[in-house]
Structure formats: structure tokens, C-alpha cells
BALOBA-1460 file (C-alpha; in Angstrom, 3 decimals):
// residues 325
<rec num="1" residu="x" x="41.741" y="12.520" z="98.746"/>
<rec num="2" residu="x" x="39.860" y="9.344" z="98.430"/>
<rec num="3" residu="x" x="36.556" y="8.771" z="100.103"/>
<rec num="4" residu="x" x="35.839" y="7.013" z="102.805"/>
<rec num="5" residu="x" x="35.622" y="3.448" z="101.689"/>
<rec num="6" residu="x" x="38.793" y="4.381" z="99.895"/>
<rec num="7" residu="x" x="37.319" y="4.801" z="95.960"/>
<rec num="8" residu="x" x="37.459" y="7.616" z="93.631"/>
<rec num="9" residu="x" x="35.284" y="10.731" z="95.181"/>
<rec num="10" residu="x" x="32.382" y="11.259" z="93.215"/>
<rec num="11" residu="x" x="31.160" y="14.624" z="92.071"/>
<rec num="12" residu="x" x="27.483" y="15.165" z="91.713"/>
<rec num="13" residu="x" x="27.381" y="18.195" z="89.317"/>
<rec num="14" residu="x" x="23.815" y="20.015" z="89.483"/>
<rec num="15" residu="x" x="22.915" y="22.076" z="86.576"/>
<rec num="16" residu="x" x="19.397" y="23.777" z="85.203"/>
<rec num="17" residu="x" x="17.214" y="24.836" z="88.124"/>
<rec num="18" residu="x" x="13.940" y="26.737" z="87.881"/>
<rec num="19" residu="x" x="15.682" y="30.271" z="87.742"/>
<rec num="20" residu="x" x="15.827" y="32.909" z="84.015"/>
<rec num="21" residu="x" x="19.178" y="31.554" z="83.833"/>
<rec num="22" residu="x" x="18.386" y="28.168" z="83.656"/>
<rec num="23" residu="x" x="19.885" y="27.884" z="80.098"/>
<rec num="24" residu="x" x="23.273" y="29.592" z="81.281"/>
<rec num="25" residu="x" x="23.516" y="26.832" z="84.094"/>
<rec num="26" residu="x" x="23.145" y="24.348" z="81.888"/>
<rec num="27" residu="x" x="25.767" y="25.817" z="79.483"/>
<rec num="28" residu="x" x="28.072" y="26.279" z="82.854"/>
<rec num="29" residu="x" x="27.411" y="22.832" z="84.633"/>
<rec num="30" residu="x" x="28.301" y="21.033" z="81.378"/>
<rec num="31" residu="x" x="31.460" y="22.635" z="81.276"/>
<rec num="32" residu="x" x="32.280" y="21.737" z="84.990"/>
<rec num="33" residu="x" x="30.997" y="18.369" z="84.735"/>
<rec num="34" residu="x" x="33.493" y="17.871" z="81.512"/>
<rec num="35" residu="x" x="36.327" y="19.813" z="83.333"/>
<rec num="36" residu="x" x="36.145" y="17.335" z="86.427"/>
<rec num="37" residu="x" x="36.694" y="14.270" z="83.916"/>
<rec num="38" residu="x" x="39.033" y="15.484" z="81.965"/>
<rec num="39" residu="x" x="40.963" y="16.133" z="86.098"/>
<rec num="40" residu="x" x="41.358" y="12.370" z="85.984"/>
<rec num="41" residu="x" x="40.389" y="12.655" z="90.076"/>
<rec num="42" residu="x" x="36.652" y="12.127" z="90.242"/>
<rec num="43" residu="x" x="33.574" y="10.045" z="89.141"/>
<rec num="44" residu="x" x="31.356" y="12.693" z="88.020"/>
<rec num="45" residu="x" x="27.731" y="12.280" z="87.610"/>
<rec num="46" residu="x" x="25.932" y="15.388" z="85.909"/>
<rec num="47" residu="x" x="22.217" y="15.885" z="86.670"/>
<rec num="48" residu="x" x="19.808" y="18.315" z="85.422"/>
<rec num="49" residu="x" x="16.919" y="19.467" z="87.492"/>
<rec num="50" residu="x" x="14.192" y="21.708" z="88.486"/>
<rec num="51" residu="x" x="13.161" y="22.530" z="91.796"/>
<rec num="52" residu="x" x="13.575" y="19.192" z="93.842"/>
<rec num="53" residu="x" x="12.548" y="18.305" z="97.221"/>
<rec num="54" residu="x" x="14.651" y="17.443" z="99.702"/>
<rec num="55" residu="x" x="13.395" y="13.722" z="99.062"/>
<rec num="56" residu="x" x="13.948" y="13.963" z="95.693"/>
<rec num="57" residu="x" x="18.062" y="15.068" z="96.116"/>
<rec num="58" residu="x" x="18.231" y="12.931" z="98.924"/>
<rec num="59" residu="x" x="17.837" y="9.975" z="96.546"/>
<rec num="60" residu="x" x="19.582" y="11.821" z="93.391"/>
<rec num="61" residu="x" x="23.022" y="12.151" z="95.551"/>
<rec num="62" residu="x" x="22.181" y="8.798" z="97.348"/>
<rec num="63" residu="x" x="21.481" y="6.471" z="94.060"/>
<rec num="64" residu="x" x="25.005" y="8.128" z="92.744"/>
<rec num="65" residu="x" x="26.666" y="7.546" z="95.832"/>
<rec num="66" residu="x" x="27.912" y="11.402" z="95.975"/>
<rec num="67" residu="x" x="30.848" y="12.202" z="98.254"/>
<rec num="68" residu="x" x="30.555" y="16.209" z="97.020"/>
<rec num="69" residu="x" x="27.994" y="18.336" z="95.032"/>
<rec num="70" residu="x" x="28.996" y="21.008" z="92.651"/>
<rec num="71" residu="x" x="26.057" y="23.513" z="92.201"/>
<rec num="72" residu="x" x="26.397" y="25.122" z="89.057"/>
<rec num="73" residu="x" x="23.435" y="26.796" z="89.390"/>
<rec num="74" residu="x" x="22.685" y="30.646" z="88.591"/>
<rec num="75" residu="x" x="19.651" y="32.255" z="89.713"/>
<rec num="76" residu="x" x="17.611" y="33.270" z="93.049"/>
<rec num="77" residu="x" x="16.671" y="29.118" z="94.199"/>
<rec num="78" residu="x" x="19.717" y="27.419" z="92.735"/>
<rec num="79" residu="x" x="22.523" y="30.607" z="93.669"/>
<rec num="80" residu="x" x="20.715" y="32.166" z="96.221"/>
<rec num="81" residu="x" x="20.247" y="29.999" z="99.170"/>
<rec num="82" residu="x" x="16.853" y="27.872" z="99.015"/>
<rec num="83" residu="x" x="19.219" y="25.249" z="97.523"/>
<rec num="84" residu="x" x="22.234" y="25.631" z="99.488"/>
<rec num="85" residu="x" x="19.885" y="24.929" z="102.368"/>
<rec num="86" residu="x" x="18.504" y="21.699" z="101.130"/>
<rec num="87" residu="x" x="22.370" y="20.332" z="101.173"/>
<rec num="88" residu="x" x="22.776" y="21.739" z="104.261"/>
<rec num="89" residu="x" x="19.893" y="19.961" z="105.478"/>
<rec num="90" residu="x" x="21.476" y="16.494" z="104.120"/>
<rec num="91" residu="x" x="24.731" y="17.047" z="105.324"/>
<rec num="92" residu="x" x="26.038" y="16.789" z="101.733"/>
<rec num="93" residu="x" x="29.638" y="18.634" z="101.327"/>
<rec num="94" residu="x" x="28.958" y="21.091" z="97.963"/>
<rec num="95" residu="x" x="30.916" y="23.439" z="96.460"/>
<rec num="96" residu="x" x="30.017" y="27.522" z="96.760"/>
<rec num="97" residu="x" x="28.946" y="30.025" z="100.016"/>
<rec num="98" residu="x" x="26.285" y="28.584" z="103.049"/>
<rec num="99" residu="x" x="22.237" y="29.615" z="103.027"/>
<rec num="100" residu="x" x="22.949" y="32.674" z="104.421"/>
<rec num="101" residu="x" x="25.770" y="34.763" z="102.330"/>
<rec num="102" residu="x" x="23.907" y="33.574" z="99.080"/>
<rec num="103" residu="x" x="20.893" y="34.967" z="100.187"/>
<rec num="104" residu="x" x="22.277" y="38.241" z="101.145"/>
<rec num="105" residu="x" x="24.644" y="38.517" z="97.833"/>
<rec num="106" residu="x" x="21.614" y="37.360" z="95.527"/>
<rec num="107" residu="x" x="19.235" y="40.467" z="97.467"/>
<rec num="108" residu="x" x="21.244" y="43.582" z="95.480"/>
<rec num="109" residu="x" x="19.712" y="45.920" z="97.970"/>
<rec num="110" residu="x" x="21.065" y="43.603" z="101.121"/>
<rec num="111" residu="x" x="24.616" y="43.300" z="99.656"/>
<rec num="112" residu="x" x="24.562" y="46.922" z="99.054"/>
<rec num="113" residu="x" x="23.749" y="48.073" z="102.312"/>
<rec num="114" residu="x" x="25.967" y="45.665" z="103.654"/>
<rec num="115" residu="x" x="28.844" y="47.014" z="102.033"/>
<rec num="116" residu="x" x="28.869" y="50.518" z="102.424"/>
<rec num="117" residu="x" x="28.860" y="50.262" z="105.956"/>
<rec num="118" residu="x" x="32.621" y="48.627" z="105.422"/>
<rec num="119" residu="x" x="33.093" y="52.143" z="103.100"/>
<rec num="120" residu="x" x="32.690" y="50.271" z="99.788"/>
<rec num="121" residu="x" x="31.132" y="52.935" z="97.330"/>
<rec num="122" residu="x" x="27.977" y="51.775" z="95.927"/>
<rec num="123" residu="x" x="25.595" y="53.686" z="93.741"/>
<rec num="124" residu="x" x="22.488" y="55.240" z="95.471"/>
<rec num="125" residu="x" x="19.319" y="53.119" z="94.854"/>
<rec num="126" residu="x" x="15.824" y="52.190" z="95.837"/>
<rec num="127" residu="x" x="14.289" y="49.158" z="96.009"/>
<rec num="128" residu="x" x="10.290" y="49.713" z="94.019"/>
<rec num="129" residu="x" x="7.360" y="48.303" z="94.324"/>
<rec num="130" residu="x" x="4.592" y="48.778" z="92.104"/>
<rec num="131" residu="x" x="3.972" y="51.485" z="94.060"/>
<rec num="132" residu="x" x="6.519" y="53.065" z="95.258"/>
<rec num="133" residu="x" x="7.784" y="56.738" z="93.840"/>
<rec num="134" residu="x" x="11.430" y="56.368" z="92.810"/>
<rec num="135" residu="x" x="13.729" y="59.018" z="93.267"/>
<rec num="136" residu="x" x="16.544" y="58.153" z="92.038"/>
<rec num="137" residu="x" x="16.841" y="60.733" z="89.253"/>
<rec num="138" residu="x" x="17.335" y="59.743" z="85.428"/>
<rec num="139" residu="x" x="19.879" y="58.302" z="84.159"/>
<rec num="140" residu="x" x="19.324" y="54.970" z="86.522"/>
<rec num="141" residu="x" x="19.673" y="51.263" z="85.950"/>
<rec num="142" residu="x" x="16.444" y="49.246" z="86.519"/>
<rec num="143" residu="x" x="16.770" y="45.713" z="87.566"/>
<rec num="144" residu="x" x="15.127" y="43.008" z="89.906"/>
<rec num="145" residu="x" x="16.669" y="42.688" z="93.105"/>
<rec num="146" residu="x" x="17.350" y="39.363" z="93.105"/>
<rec num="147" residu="x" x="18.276" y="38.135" z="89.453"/>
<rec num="148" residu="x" x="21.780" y="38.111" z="87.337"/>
<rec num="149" residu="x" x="22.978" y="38.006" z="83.853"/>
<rec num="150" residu="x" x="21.761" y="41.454" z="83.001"/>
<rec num="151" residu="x" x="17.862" y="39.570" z="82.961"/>
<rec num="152" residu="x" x="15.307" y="41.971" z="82.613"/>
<rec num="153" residu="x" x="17.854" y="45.313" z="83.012"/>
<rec num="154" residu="x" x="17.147" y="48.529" z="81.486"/>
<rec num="155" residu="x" x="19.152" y="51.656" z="81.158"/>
<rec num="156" residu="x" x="16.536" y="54.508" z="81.586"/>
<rec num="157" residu="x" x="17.751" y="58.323" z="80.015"/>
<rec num="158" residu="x" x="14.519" y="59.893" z="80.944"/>
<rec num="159" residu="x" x="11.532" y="59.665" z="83.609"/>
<rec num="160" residu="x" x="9.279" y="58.049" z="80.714"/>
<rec num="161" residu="x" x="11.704" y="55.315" z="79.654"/>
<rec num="162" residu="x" x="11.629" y="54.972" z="83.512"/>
<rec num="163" residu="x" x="7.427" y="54.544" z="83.275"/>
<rec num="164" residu="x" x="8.151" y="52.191" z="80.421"/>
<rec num="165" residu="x" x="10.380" y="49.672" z="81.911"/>
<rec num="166" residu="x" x="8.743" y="50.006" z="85.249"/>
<rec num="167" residu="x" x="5.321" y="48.967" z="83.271"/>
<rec num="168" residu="x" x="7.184" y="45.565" z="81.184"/>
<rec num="169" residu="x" x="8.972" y="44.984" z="84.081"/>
<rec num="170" residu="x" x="6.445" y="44.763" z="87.534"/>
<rec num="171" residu="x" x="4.087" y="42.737" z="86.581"/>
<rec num="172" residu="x" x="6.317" y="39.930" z="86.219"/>
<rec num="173" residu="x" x="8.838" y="40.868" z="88.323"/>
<rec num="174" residu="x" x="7.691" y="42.816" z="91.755"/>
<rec num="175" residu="x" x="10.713" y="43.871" z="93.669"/>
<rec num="176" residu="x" x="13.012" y="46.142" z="91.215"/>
<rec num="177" residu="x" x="15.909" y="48.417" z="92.522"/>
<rec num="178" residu="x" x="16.697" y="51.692" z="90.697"/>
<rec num="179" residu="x" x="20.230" y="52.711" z="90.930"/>
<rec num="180" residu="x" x="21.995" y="55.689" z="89.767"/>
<rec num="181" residu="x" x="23.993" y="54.890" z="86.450"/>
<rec num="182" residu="x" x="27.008" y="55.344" z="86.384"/>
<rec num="183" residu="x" x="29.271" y="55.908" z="83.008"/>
<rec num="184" residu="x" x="32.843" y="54.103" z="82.438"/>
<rec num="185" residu="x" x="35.015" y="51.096" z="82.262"/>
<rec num="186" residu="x" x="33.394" y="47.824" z="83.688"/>
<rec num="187" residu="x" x="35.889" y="45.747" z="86.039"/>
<rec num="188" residu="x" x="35.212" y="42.421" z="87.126"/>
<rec num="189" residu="x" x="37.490" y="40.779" z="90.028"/>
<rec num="190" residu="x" x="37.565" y="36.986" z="90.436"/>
<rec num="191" residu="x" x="37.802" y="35.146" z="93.714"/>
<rec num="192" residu="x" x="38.731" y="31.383" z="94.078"/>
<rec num="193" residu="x" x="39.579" y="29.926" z="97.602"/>
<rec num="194" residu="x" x="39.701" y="33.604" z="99.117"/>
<rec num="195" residu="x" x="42.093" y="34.656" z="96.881"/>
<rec num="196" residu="x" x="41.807" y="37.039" z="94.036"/>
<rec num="197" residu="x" x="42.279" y="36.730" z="90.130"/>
<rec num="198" residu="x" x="43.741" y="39.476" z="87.779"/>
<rec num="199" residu="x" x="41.033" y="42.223" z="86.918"/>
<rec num="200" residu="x" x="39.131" y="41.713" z="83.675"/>
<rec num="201" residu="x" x="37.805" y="44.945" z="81.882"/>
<rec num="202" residu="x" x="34.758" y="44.105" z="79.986"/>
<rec num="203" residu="x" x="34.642" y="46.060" z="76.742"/>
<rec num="204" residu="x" x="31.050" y="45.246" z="74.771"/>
<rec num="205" residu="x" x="30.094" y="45.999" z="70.874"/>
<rec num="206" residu="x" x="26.684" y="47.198" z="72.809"/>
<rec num="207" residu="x" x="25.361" y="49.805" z="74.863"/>
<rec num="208" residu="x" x="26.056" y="47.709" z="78.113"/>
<rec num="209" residu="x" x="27.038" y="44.093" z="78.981"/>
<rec num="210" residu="x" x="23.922" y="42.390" z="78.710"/>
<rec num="211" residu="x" x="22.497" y="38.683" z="78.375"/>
<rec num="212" residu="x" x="23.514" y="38.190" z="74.665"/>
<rec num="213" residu="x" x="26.636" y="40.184" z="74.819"/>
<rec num="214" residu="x" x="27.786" y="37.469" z="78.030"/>
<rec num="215" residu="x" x="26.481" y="34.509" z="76.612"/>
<rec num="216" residu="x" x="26.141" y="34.136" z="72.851"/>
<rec num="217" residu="x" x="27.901" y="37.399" z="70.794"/>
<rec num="218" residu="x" x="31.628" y="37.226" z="69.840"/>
<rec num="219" residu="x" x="32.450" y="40.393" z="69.442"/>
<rec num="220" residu="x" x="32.824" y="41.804" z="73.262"/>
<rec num="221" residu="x" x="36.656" y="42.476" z="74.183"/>
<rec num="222" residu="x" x="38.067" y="41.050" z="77.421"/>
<rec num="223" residu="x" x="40.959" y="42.715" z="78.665"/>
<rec num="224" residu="x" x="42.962" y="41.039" z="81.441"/>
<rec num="225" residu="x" x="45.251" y="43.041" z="84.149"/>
<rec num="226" residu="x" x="43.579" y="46.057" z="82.064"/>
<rec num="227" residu="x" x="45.960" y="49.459" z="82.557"/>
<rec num="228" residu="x" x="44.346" y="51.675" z="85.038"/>
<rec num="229" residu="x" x="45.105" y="54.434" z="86.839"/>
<rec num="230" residu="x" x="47.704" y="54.168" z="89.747"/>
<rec num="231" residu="x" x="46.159" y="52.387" z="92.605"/>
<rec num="232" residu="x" x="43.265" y="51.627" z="91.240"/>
<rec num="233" residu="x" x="43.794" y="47.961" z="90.360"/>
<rec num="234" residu="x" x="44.368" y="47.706" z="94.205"/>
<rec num="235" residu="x" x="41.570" y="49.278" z="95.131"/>
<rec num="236" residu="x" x="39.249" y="47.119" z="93.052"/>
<rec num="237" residu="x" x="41.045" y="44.064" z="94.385"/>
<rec num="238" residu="x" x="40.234" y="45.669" z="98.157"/>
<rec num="239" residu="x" x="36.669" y="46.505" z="96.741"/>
<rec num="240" residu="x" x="36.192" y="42.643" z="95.815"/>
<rec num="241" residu="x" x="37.697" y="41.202" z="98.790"/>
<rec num="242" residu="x" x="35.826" y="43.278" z="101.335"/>
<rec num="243" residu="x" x="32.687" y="42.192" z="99.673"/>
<rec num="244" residu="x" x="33.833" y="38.394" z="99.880"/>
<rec num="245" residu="x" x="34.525" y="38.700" z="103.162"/>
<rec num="246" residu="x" x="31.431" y="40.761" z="104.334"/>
<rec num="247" residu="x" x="28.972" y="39.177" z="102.937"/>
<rec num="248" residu="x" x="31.043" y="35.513" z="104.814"/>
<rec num="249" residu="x" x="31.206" y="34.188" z="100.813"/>
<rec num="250" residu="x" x="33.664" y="31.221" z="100.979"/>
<rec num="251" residu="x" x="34.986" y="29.158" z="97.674"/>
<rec num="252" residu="x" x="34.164" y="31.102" z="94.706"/>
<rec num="253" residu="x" x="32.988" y="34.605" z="93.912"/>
<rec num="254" residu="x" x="32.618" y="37.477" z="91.307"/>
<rec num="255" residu="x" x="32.431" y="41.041" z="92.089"/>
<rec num="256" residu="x" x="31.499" y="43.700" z="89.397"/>
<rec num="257" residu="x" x="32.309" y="47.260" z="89.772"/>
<rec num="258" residu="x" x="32.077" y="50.342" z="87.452"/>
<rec num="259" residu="x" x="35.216" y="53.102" z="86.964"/>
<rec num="260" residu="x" x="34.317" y="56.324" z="86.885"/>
<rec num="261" residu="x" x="36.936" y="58.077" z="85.371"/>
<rec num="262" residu="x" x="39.527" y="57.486" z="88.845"/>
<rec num="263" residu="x" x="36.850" y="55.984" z="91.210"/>
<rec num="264" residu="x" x="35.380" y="52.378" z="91.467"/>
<rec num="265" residu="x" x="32.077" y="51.577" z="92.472"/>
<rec num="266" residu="x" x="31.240" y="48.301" z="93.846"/>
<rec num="267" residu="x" x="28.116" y="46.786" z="91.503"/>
<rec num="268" residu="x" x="27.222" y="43.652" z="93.024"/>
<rec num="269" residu="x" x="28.960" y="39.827" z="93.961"/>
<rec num="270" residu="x" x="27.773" y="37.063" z="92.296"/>
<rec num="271" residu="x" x="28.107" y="33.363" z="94.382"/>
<rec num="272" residu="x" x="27.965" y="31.429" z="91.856"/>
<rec num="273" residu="x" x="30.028" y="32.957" z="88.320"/>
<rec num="274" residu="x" x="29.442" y="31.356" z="85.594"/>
<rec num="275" residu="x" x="31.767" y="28.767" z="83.616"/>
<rec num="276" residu="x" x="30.772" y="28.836" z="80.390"/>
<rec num="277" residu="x" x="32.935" y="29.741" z="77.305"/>
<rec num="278" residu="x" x="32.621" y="32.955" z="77.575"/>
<rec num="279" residu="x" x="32.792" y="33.450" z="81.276"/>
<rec num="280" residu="x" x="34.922" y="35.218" z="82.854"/>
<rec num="281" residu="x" x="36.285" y="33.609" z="86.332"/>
<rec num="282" residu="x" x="37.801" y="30.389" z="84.033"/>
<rec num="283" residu="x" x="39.054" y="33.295" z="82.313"/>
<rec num="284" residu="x" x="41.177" y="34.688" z="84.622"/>
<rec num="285" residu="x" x="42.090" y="31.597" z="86.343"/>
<rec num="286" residu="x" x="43.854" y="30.698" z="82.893"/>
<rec num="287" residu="x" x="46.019" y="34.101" z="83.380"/>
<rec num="288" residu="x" x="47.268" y="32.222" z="86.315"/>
<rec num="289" residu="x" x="48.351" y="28.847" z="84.078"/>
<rec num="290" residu="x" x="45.123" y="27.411" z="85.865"/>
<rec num="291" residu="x" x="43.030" y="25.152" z="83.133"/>
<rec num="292" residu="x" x="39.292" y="24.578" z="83.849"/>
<rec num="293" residu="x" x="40.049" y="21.016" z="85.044"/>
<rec num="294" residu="x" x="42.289" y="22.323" z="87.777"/>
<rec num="295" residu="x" x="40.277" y="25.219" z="88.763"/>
<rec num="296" residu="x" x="37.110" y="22.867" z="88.836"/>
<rec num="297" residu="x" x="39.126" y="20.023" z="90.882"/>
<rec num="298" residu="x" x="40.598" y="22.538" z="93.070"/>
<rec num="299" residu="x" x="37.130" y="23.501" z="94.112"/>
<rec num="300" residu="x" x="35.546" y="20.357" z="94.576"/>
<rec num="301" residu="x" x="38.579" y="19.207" z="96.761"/>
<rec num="302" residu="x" x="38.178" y="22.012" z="98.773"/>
<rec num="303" residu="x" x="34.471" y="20.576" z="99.381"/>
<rec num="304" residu="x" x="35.826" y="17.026" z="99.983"/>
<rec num="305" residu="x" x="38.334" y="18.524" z="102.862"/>
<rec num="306" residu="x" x="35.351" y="20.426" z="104.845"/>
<rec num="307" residu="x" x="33.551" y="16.922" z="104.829"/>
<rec num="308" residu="x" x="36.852" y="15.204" z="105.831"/>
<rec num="309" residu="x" x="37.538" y="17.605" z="109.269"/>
<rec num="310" residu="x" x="33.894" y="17.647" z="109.800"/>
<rec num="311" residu="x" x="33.888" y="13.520" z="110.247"/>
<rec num="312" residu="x" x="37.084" y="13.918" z="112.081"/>
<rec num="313" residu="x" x="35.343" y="16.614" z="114.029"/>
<rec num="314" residu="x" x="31.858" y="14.179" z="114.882"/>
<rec num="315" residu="x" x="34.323" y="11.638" z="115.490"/>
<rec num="316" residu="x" x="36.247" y="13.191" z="118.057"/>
<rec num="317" residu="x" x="33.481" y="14.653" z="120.109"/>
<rec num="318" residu="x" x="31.882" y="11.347" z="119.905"/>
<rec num="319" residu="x" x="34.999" y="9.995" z="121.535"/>
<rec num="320" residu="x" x="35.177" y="12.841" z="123.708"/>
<rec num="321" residu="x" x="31.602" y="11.558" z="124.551"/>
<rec num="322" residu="x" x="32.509" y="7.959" z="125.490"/>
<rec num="323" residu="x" x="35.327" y="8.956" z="127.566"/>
<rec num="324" residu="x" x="33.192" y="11.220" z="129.713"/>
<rec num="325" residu="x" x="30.754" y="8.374" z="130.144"/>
């Protein structure tokens, strides 16, 4: 599809942001911006930033000529809405979900309660304050609210680890959630254009899957279309794409869930996966004999089109206007 003067489309790909996982989105948005080149289909101009104001990416996407933005942002501004509002506010077609399902799926305590009213199991948990009581009982994962990556997460065995984390952890952080742990096989389900990828079971040299063990160790297994239990690949599939479609997620999506010996729990959805070498959407897409340059193309197309019937949309109502008249 070419623009609307007829030239190439080009691709502004965002990467950085102000968020912990600023160093991740850079690792991810250099890795889309190379994937859309090596597509053949697109100028692509990368661009790292902060926290811009609307002036500020008005001009970015305007000096560049952008037809499309790709986000590759991680993170509670760049992933969770504040920026997806800004494009919004500009009219500028961009890959990834609206304002509104980022925010939700970025709040873990939102997304949960979200879900289980659809019957997804969820652990219990509690959203703390500095000085709230939490009673969720020992073992529990501690974790902001509103962060990925495994930032700032702590597995807590015993009321005074609980103390402990709770002490590193508020002062910096404010909003936490305690939820119950729960013990077994990690699944993660893809989601690309509303459909789902093969399962990936996430097997780490560690204790649990955290920042290092995603990012920068080589020695944590990845199991595609892992063998599980009868029905219970479909029911993580159903899991993911109940989620999706809850939350109103559209373009790309990861949902993580923890197997208890036969039973899945739903973990949380991430808007905005990463794409780095070691991630884990690219890797499933490449199960399916999609490369990252397809994957990434196919994604910023799908950006392109919304723009396209939203012209043809103004267009005809304008006409629809003059007619009337």
C-alpha cells in the first residue's frame, strides 16, 4: 500500500521512553526498525526519545514525513497509554492497542479484575500501599502494579522477606500488588492480528524468569508447542484470547500464565512484547515460517490500512455532507 502521494510509506519507529525498561525498548525498537528495512516495503526512520510533548512528536513524525508509527516502547508512559494518547491526539496511524486497553492491561490489578469476571483464573492479590496490611498469605509474588520485565519482583517464602521487599520496594515504587504464588510450568501465548501463536514454555537456569534471565543470560530453555496435558494447550490459547479480547487489545499481544500441575492461571497481558533476540513473540512467529521482517511489515501494514478506511471514511461523510447541503 503506497501512501497517499503515491511513495514508499514511511515507518516512524519510536524506541527508549522514560520507563525501567527503557534499555529493553531500545534493544526491541532496533530490531523492528532493522526488520522493516530488511521488508524492502518502507522508509523507516528510527527515533529515540524520552517523554515528548505533543509539540515535540508533532514535529518528529512531521519533519520525517511519517505515514505510520511503530511504538516499540515497554513500560507504564510508552506501553501503557499516556503515549498512545498523544498519537491519538495527532491522528497519526501507529501500531499496538488504543489509550484505553493499554492502560487497563499495564494496571495488573485492572486486567485482573477484568478477567475473572469472563471466568479466567487469576491468582488472589492485593494491591498495597505503604500502608496497607496484606493478606495474601506467604508464599506471594510482590510486584508494582504497573511495570513489566520482572522489574522490581520478589518471590517472598515468609512474612519477613515480605517486610523486606515491601521496605526496598515502596519508597520508590508506591502501588505494589501481592499475589499468591503459584508453583509450575510458565506458558506464554502470542497474539498477532487477533490470532494466536504456538505456546512457548519458558524453562529458566534461575529461580524464576526475571530481567537478566529475559534479556541478557543464555542459558534459559524455550520450548515451543511444549507437551501438556490433554486440553490444556486449548485452554491456554482460550485463556489468552479472552484476555485480548476483554481487555479490546487489537494488533499485538502477550499473555503469561502459570500451570499448576493440570490448571492454568492467567498472569498478566503485555501490549507491547518485546522483540529483542531473546523475545519470545518473534519467536513463535518463526514456528509459523514468519521472519521478523514479515511479522514487523505485517504489523505496520495493518496500521497503514486503519489510516486508509479512516480517509475513505472522512471522505465519504464529507461527501455525504455536500450532498445534504
Amino acid at each position: 500500500m503506497p501512501s497517499s502521494t503515491g511513495r514508499t510509506p514511511v515507518i516512524l519507529v519510536l524506541m527508549g521512553g522514560p520507563d525501567a525498561e527503557r534499555e529493553v525498548s531500545l534493544s526491541s525498537g532496533r530490531e523492528v526498525a532493522a526488520a522493516l528495512r530488511a521488508s524492502g516495503r518502507f522508509t523507516v526512520v528510527d527515533q529515540v526519545i524520552d517523554r515528548p510533548t505533543i509539540f515535540e512528536l508533532k514535529s518528529l513524525a512531521s519533519d520525517c514525513r511519517a505515514d505510520a508509527v511503530f511504538p516499540v516502547l515497554h513500560g507504564s508512559w510508552g506501553e501503557g497509554g499516556p503515549l498512545q494518547e498523544l498519537l491519538e491526539q495527532l491522528n497519526l496511524p501507529y501500531v499496538g492497542s488504543q489509550p484505553r486497553p493499554a492502560a487497563l492491561a499495564m494496571d495488573k490489578m485492572q486486567t485482573k479484575a477484568l478477567v475473572s469476571v469472563e471466568g479466567v483464573p487469576t491468582p488472589p492479590a492485593q494491591e498495597l500501599d505503604i500502608a496497607s496490611r496484606c493478606s495474601i498469605k506467604p508464599p506471594l509474588v510482590l510486584k508494582p502494579v504497573d511495570d513489566g520485565s520482572s522489574v522490581d519482583m520478589r518471590i517472598c517464602r515468609n512474612e519477613a522477606e515480605v517486610a523486606a521487599a515491601r521496605k526496598a520496594l515502596h519508597p520508590r515504587r508506591g502501588r505494589l500488588m501481592a499475589e499468591a504464588y503459584i508453583q509450575g510450568r510458565e506458558i506464554t501465548a502470542g497474539i498477532v492480528l487477533d490470532e494466536p501463536l504456538p505456546l512457548i514454555e519458558i524453562i529458566p537456569a534461575v529461580e524464576y524468569y526475571d530481567y537478566q534471565a529475559k534479556y541478557s543470560r543464555d542459558d534459559t530453555r524455550y520450548v515451543i508447542d511444549p507437551d501438556l496435558p490433554a486440553g490444556i494447550a486449548e485452554r491456554c490459547l482460550e485463556i489468552a484470547m479472552t484476555a485480548y479480547r476483554t481487555l479490546g487489545c487489537r494488533d499485538i499481544a502477550r499473555v503469561d500464565i502459570m500451570l499448576d500441575g493440570s490448571r492454568p492461571w492467567f498472569l498478566e497481558l503485555n501490549t507491547m512484547p518485546g522483540f529483542t533476540t531473546h523475545s519470545l513473540v518473534p519467536m513463535a512467529a518463526r514456528r509459523r515460517g514468519v521472519e521478523m521482517p514479515e511479522l514487523c511489515a505485517r504489523l505496520a501494514w495493518h496500521a497503514l490500512e486503519r489510516s486508509a478506511v479512516r480517509q475513505a471514511s472522512r471522505s465519504a461523510g464529507a461527501a455525504s455532507t455536500r450532498m445534504a447541503r
